[in-house]
C-alpha positions in Angstrom: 94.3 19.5 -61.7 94.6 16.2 -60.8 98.2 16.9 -58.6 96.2 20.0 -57.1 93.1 17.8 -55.5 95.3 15.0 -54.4 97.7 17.6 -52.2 94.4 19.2 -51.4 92.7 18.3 -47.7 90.3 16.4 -49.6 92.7 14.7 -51.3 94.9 13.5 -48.4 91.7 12.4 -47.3 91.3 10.3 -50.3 94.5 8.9 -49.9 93.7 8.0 -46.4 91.0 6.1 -46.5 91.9 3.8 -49.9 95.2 3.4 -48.4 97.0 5.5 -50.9 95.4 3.4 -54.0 94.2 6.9 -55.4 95.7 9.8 -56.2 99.0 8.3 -56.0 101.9 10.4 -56.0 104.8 9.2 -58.5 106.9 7.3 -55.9 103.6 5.1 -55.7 103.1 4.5 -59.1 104.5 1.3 -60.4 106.3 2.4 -63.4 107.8 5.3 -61.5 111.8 4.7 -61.5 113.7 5.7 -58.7 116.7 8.0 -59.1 120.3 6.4 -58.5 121.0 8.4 -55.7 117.6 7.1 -53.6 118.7 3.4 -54.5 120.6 1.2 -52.2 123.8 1.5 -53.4 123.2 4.6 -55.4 125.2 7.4 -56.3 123.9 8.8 -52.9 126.0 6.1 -51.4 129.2 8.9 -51.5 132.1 9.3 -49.1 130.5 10.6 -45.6 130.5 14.1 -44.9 130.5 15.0 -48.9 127.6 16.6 -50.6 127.4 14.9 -54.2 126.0 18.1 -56.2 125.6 18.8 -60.0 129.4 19.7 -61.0 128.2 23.3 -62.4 127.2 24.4 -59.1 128.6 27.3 -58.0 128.8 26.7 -54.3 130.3 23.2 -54.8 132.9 24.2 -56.8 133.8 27.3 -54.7 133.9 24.8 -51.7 136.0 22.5 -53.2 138.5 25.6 -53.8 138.6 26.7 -49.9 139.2 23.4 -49.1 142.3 22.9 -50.9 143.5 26.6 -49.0 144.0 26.6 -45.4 141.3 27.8 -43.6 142.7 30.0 -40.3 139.7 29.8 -37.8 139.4 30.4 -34.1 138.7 27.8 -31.4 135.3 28.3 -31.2 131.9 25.9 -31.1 130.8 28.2 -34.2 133.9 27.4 -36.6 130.8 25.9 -38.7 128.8 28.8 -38.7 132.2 30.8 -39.6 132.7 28.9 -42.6 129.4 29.4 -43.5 129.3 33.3 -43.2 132.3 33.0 -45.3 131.3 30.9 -47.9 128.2 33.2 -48.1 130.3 36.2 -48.8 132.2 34.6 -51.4 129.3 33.5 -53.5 127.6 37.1 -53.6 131.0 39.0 -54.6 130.9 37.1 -57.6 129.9 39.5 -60.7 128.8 37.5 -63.1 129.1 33.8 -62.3 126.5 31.6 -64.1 124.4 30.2 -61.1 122.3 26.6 -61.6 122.2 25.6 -57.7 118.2 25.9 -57.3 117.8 23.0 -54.8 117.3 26.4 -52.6 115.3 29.1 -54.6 114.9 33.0 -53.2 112.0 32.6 -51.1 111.1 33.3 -48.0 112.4 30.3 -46.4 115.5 31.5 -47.7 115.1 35.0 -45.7 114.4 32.8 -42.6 117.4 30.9 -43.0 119.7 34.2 -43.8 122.4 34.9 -41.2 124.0 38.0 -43.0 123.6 40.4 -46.1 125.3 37.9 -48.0 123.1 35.9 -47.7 120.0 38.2 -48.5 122.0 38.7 -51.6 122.4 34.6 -52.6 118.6 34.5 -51.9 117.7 38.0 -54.5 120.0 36.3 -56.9 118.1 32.8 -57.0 115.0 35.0 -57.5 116.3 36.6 -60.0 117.6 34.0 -62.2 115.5 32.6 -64.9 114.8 29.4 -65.5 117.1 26.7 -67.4 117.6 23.6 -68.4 116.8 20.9 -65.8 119.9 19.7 -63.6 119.3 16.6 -61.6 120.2 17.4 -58.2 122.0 15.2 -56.3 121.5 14.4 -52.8 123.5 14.9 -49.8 125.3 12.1 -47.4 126.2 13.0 -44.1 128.8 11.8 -41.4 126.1 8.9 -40.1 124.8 7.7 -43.4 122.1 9.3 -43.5 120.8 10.9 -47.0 119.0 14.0 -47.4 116.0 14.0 -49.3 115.9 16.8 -51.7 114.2 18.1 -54.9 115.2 15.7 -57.8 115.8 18.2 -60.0 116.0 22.4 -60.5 112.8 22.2 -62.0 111.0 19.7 -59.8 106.8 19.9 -60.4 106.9 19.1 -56.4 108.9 22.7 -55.6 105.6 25.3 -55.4 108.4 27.3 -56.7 108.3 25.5 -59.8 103.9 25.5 -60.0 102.8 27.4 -62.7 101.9 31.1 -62.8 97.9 29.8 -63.0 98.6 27.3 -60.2 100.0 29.9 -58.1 98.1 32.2 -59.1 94.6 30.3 -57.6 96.5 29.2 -54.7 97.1 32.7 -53.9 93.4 33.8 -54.5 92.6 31.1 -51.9 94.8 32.8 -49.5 93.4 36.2 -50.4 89.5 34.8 -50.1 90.3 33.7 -46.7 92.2 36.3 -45.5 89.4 38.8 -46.7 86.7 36.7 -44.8 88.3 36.8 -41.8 88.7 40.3 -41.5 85.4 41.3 -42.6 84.7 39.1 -39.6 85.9 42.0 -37.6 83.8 44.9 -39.0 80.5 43.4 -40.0 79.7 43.4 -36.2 79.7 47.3 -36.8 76.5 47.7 -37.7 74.3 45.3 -35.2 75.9 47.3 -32.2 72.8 49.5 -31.2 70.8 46.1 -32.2 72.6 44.6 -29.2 72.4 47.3 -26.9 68.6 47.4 -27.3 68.2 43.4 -27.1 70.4 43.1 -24.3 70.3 46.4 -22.4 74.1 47.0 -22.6 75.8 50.5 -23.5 77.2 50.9 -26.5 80.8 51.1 -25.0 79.8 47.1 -23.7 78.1 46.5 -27.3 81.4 47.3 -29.1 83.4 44.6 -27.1 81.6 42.5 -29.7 84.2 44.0 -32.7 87.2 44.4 -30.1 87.1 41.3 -28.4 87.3 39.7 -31.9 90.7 42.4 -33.2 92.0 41.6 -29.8 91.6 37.5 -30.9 92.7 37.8 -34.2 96.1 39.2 -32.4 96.5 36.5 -30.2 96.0 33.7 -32.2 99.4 34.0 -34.5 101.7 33.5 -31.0 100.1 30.0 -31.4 99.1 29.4 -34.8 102.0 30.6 -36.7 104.7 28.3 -34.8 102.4 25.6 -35.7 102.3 26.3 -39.2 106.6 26.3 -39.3 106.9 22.7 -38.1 107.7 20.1 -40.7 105.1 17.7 -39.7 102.2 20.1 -39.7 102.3 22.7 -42.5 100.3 25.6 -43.3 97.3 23.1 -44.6 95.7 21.7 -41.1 96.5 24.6 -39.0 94.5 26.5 -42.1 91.8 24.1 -42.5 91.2 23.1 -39.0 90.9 26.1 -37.8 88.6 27.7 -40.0 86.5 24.8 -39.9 85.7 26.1 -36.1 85.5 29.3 -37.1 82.8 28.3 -39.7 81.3 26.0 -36.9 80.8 29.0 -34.3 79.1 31.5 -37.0 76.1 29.5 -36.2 76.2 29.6 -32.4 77.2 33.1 -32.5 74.5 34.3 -34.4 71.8 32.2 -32.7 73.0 33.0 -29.1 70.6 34.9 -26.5 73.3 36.1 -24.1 75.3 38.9 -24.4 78.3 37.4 -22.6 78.0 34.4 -24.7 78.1 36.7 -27.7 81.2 38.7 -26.7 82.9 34.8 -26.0 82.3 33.3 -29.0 83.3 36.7 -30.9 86.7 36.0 -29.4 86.9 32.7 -30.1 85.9 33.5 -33.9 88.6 35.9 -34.1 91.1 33.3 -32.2 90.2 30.7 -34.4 89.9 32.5 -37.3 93.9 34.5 -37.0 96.1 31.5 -38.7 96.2 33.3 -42.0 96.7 36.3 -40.8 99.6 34.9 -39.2 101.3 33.1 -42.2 99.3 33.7 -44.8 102.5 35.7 -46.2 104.3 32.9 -45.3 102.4 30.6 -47.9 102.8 33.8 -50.4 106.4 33.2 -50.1 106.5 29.6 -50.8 105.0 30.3 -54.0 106.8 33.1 -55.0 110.5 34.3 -55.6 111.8 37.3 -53.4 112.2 39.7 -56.4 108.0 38.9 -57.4 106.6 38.8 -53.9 105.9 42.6 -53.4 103.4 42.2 -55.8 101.8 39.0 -53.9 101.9 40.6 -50.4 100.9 43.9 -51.7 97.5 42.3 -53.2 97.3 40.2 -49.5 97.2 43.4 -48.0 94.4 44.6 -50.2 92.3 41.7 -49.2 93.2 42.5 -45.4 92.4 46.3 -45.8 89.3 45.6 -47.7 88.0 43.3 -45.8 87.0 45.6 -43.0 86.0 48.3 -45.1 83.9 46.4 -47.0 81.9 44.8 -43.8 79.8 47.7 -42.4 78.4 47.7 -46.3 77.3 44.1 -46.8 75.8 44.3 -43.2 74.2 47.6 -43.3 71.4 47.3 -45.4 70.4 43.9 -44.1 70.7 45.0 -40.4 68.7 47.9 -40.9 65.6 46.1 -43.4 66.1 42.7 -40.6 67.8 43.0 -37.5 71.2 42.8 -35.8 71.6 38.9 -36.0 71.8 39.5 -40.2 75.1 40.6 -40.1 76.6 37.2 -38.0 74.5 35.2 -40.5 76.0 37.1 -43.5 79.5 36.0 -41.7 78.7 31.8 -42.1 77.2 32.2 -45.6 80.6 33.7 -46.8 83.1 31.7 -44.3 81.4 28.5 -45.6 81.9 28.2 -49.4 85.5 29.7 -48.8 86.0 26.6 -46.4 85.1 24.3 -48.9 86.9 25.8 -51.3 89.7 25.7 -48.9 89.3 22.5 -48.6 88.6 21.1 -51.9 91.8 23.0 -53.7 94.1 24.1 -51.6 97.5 22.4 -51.7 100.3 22.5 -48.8 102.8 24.6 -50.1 105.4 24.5 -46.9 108.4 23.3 -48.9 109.7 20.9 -45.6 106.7 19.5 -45.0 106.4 18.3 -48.9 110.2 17.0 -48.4 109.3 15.4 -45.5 106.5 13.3 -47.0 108.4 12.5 -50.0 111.3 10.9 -47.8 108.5 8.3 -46.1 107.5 7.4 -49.5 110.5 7.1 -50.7 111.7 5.1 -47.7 108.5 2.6 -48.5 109.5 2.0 -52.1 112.9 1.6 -51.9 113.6 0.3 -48.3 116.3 2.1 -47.2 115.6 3.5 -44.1 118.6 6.2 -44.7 116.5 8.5 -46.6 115.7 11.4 -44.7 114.6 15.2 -45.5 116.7 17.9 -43.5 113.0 19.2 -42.3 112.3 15.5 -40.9 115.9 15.6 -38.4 115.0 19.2 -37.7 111.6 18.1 -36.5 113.2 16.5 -33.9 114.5 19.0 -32.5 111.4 20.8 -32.0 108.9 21.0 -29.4 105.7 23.2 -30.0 106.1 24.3 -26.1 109.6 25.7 -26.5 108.2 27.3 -30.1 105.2 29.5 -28.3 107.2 30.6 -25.5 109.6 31.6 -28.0 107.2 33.1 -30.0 105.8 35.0 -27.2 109.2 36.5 -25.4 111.3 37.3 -28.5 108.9 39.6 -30.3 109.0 41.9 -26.9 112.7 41.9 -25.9 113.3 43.2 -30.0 110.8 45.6 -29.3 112.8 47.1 -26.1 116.2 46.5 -27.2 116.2 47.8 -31.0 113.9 51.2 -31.0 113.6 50.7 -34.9 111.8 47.4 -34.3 109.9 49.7 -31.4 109.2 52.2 -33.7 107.8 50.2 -36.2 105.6 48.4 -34.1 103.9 51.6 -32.1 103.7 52.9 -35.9 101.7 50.6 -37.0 99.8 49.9 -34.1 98.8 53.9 -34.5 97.9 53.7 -37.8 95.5 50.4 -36.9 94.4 51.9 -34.4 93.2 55.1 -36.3 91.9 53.2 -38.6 89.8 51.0 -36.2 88.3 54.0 -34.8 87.0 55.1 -37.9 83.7 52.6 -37.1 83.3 54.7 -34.0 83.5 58.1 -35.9 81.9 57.1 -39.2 78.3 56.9 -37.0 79.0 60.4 -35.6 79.6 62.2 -38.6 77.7 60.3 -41.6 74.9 59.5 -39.3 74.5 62.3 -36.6 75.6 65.2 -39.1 74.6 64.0 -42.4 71.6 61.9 -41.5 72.6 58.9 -43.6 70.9 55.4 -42.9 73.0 52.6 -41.7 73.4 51.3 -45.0 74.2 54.8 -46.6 76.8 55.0 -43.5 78.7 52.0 -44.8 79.1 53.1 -48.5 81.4 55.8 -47.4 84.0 52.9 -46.2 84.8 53.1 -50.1 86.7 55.4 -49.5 88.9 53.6 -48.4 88.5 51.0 -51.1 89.1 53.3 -53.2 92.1 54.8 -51.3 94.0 50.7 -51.1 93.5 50.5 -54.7 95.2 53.8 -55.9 97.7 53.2 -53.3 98.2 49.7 -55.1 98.9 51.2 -58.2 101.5 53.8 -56.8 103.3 50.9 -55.1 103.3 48.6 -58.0 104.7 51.5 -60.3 107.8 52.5 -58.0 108.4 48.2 -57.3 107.9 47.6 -61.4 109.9 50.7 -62.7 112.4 51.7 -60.0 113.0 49.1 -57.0 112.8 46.1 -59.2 115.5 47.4 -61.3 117.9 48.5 -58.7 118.1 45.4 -57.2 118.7 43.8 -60.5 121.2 46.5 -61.2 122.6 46.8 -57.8 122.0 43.8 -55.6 120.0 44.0 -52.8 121.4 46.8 -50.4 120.4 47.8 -46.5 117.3 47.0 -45.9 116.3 51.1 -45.1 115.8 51.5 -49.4 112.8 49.5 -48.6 111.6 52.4 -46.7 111.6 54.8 -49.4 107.8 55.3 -50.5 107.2 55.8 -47.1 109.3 58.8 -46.5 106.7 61.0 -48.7 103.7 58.5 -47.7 104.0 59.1 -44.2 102.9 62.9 -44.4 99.4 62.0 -46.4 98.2 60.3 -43.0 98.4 63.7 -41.0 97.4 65.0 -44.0 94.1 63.1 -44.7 93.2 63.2 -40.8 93.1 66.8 -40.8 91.3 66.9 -43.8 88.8 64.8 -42.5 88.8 66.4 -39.1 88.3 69.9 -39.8 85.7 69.1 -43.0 83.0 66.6 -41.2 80.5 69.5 -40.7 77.1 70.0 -41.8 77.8 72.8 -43.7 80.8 71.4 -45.3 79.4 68.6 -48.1 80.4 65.0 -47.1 82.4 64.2 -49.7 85.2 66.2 -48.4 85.8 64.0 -45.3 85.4 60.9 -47.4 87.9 62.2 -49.7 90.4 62.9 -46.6 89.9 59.4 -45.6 91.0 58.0 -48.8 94.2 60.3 -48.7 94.7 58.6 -45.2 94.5 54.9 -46.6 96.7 56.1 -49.5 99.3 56.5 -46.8 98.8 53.9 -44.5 98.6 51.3 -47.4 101.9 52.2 -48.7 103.7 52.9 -45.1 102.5 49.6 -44.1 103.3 47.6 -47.7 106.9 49.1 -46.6 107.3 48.4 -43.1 106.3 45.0 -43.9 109.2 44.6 -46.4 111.5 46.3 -44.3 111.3 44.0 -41.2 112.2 40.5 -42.2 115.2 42.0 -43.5 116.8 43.3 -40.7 116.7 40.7 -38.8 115.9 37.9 -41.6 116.4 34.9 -39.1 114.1 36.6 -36.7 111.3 37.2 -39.5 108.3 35.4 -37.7 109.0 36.7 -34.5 109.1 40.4 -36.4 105.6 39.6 -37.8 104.2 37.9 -34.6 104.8 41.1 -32.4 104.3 43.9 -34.8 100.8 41.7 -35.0 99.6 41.6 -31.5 101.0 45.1 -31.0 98.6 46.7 -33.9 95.8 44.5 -32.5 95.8 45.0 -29.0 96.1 48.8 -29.8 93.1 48.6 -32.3 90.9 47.1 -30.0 91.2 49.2 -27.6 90.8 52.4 -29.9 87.4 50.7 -30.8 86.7 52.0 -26.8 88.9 55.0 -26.4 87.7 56.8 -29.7 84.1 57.5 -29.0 84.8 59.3 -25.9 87.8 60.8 -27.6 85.4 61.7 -30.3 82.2 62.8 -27.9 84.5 64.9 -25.4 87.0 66.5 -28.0 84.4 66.7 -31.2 85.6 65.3 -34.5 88.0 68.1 -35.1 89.3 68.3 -32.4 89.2 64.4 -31.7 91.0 63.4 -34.8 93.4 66.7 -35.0 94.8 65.1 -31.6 95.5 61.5 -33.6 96.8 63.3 -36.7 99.6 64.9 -33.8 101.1 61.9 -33.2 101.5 61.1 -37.0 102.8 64.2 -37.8 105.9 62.9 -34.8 105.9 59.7 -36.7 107.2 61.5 -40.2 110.1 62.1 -38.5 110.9 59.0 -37.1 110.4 57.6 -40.9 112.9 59.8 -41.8 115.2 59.2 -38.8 114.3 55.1 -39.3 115.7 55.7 -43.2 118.9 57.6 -42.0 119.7 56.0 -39.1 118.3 52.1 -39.1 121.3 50.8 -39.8 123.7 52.4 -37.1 120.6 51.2 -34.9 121.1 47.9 -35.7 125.0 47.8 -35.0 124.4 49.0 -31.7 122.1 46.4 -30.8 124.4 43.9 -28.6 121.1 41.5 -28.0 121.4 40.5 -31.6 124.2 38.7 -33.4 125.8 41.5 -35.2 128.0 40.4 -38.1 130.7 42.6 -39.8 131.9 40.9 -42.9 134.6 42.9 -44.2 136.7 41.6 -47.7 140.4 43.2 -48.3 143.0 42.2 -50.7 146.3 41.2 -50.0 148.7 40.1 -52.9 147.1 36.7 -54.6 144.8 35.9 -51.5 141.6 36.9 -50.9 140.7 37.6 -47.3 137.3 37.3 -45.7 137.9 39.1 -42.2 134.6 37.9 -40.4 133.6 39.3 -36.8 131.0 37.8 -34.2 129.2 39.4 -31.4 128.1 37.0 -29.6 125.7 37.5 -26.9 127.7 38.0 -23.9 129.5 40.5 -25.1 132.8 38.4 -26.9 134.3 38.6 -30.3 136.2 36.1 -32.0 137.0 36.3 -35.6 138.1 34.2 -38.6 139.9 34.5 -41.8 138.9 32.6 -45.3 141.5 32.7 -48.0 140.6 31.6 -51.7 142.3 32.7 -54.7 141.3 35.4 -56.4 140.8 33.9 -59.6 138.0 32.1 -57.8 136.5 35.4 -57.2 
């Protein structure tokens, strides 16, 4: 508890203020010894260039093999990143090699880092393995002296890897609590819109900008927030806790201001303010959590983010209509606040290069050796935040335009958010125009889709537990299309609900019906999206955030403007007529599903923005060959061969 408080905000607080006399972390501590290899003169000390690592490790030893074979590679500035590839490939063909290198575990830092399906496959093996006995780890000197920081050992209390289930457990809830707070943020507005239009004299069209401005916010936000959050020297923690701080700060304001364009601002600045962990909130999940457990982490992130809005037009409902419109903002600081503190109070950085990067200035204090330097501390170096956003705004697009299953994807989901937004626009129409239900009544029907998330929970957890979990134990891995799978027959229950829904919201027709279509809707959506999302990072895996940043802004920029173009949709067209229209386009989008399954990987060869790598193994006599080709981005190949002997293998 103790260890959970200090890496806490409070904590670091603590820390600051006595000067590091409390809540010390071990390196402090007086009777703390320091590991040979972080002394002066240590084993660290080794031969330049050589990366002193536990003798059983398999990537050490296979090294040393290719290094006593000549190594044929091109001229190239990327013989580096040739041996690399190779090396890659030549630890994943192993069968049945006993692996106890875990000074990198499967995570999601690993998927970043991933330049081919080899290495996909090194990072699902180090999730897989269990834990073993404890193996010092030893760090690494390169060509200038300098030594890399790293994990002490496999089963270091400092790797969030390594936390306990209950530690990660609460973490995670923290991440789920604020995640659900900020997207009830969005929906909670629902109910005070014809409150506004009365106090302010707007149309309801104007009143709504209220709950769009804030989607389209919540959108924006991760092109700046979530580069932020990948830098060494920040973390997750301060762009977490600062940020939510303000959005806590302008609850207040918002619900006390007596202007309607002051309203609409400060919704959108809540929303901008409040996007951080929407943006890497899955991030955090996969510090925590190995790649062969973190379905089951996302999957219940996702819950929080589904319910959230669904859950909003409730808690506001009743209270809007017994008070008045202002009830619902209020309701919004009396739940952001004790998250915040909670935030604050417990929740530890988990951003495995920032923790390194910490631990090398302490250990550079104790032991005075001005060497000792994390890999995340050089690399910070390297970046600037400017060249990060910019990045983070153009990539996302160009992937977009150039790879039509990253297009697809994208416009998807942004379909299926959008539908889903204009739910709060149709909801009114049916429940309270043709069913005559109250404002709080109105809300209890989004339990439906409550409802919906959690059955569709189930169904997920069930094929991940019993059949996906066990292929890739079986079977490695594969293309990254047998993510898609659930959503080849959970694709057809959106249409499927929507006309349900459409054709059954009728007075004579009891309500229940159109609730129940609803929930077959989120069933579908829940599950499409829970596989899209896996899909993604693992096509392109070194392109992951950029994935995540423009599928983002796409779905919100298309749900907040559904939040306008649904009610006339709904007014002109009717409900039936209204929602049979949205249901067309996802009937078109079961096929593209199905084409993304079959096709996504010819897709992706074709694609000459992106580096496409073909590793290809062949035998020849006693040598193994590693044929390895390159497209670069011009247009060029070059190639490379690695031979090791296949006794190795």
């Amino acid at each position: 508890m103790s260890d959970l408080i200090r890496d806490a905000p409070i904590g670091q607080i603590i820390r600051w203020i006595t000067k590091n006399k409390v809540l010390q972390y071990p390196e402090e501590k007086d009777d703390w010894e320091c590991p040979p290899s972080y002394q002066k003169g240590g084993s660290g000390d080794s031969t330049p260039g050589q990366t002193a690592a536990p003798p059983t490790t398999e990537k050490s030893v296979e090294r040393k093999r290719l290094n006593n074979k000549e190594v044929e590679q091109p001229e190239s500035d990327n013989d580096s990143q040739l041996d690399e590839v190779g090396l890659a490939k030549l630890e994943t063909i192993r069968s049945n090699g006993h692996r106890n290198s875990l000074s990198r575990v499967g995570s999601t830092e690993a998927i970043e880092k991933a330049r081919t399906q080899a290495d996909l496959e090194r990072a699902l093996s180090d999730g897989q393995m269990e834990r073993g006995p404890s193996i010092a780890i030893t760090p690494t000197r390169l060509d200038d002296g300098t030594i890399l920081v790293d994990w002490y050992s496999t089963d270091d209390p400092e790797n969030p890897q390594n936390w306990s289930l209950k530690k990660k457990s609460f973490v995670a809830l923290q991440i789920y609590l604020y995640t659900f707070a900020v997207y009830m943020g969005s929906s909670i507005y629902a109910p005070s819109s014809e409150g506004v239009v009365h106090r302010f004299g707007v149309s309801i069209d104007a009143a709504s900008l209220g709950l769009s401005m804030y989607v389209l916010a919540y959108g924006l936000g991760p092109m700046l927030w979530s580069p932020l959050s990948e830098m060494p020297l920040i973390g997750r923690n301060p762009p977490y806790i600062l940020t939510f701080a303000i959005f806590t700060i302008l609850c207040l304001p918002t619900a006390l201001v007596d202007n309607f364009a002051g309203l609409i601002v400060l919704r959108f600045l809540q929303g901008f303010f409040g996007s951080p962990c929407l943006a890497t909130g899955g991030a955090s999940l996969g510090d925590l959590f190995s790649l062969i457990k973190l379905p089951y982490a996302i999957s219940l992130w996702a819950l929080a983010a589904t319910c959230g809005p669904a859950l909003g037009p409730i808690i506001s409902g009743f209270s809007v209509q017994a008070e008045n419109w202002r009830w619902s903002l209020w309701e919004m600081l009396w739940l952001a606040g004790p998250v915040w503190i909670l935030l604050f109070l417990c929740l530890p950085e988990t951003y495995g290069p920032n923790i390194l990067l910490r631990r090398a200035r302490r250990l550079r204090a104790r032991t005075g050796e001005d060497r000792l330097k994390s890999q995340s501390e050089i690399d910070q170096g390297n970046m600037k935040v400017a060249a990060l956003v910019l990045e983070n705004l153009w990539r996302p697009n160009q992937m977009m335009v150039l790879d039509p299953a990253v297009g697809f994807t994208a416009l998807y989901t942004a379909l299926a958010y959008g539908i889903y937004y204009s739910f709060f626009e149709a909801f009114p129409i049916v429940y309270v125009g043709f069913y005559g239900f109250n404002l709080g009544q109105m809300g209890l029907t989004f339990l439906s889709i409550t409802v919906g998330v959690i059955i569709s929970l189930v169904i997920y957890w069930s094929w991940i537990y019993w059949v996906s979990e066990p292929d890739m134990i079986k079977n490695g891995f594969g293309a990254p299309e047998r993510r898609l799978i659930p959503a080849l027959w959970a694709s057809t229950l959106l249409p499927v609900g929507l006309f349900m829904f459409a054709w059954t919201a009728d007075r004579d027709i009891h309500w229940i019906v159109s609730v129940i279509g609803i929930g077959i809707f989120t069933v579908g959506i829940f599950i499409v999206m829970q596989c899209i999302f896996l899909y993604l990072p693992f096509t392109y895996p070194q392109y992951a955030a950029s994935l995540f940043a423009g599928n983002d802004l796409t779905r919100s920029t298309l749900a907040a403007g559904a939040i306008h173009f649904s009610r006339p949709l709904y007014i002109n067209l009717g409900i039936g007529r209204g929602t049979s229209l949205l249901a067309g386009f996802t009937v078109g989008c079961v096929g593209g599903v199905w084409a993304l399954w079959y096709w996504g990987d010819k897709l992706r060869a074709r694609i000459p923005y992106l580096y496409s790598r073909n590793v290809q193994l062949g035998l020849s006599g006693d040598e193994q060959r590693v044929n390895l080709r390159l497209l670069d981005g011009s247009g060029g190949f070059w190639s490379g061969r690695v031979d090791a002997d296949p006794q190795t293998l």
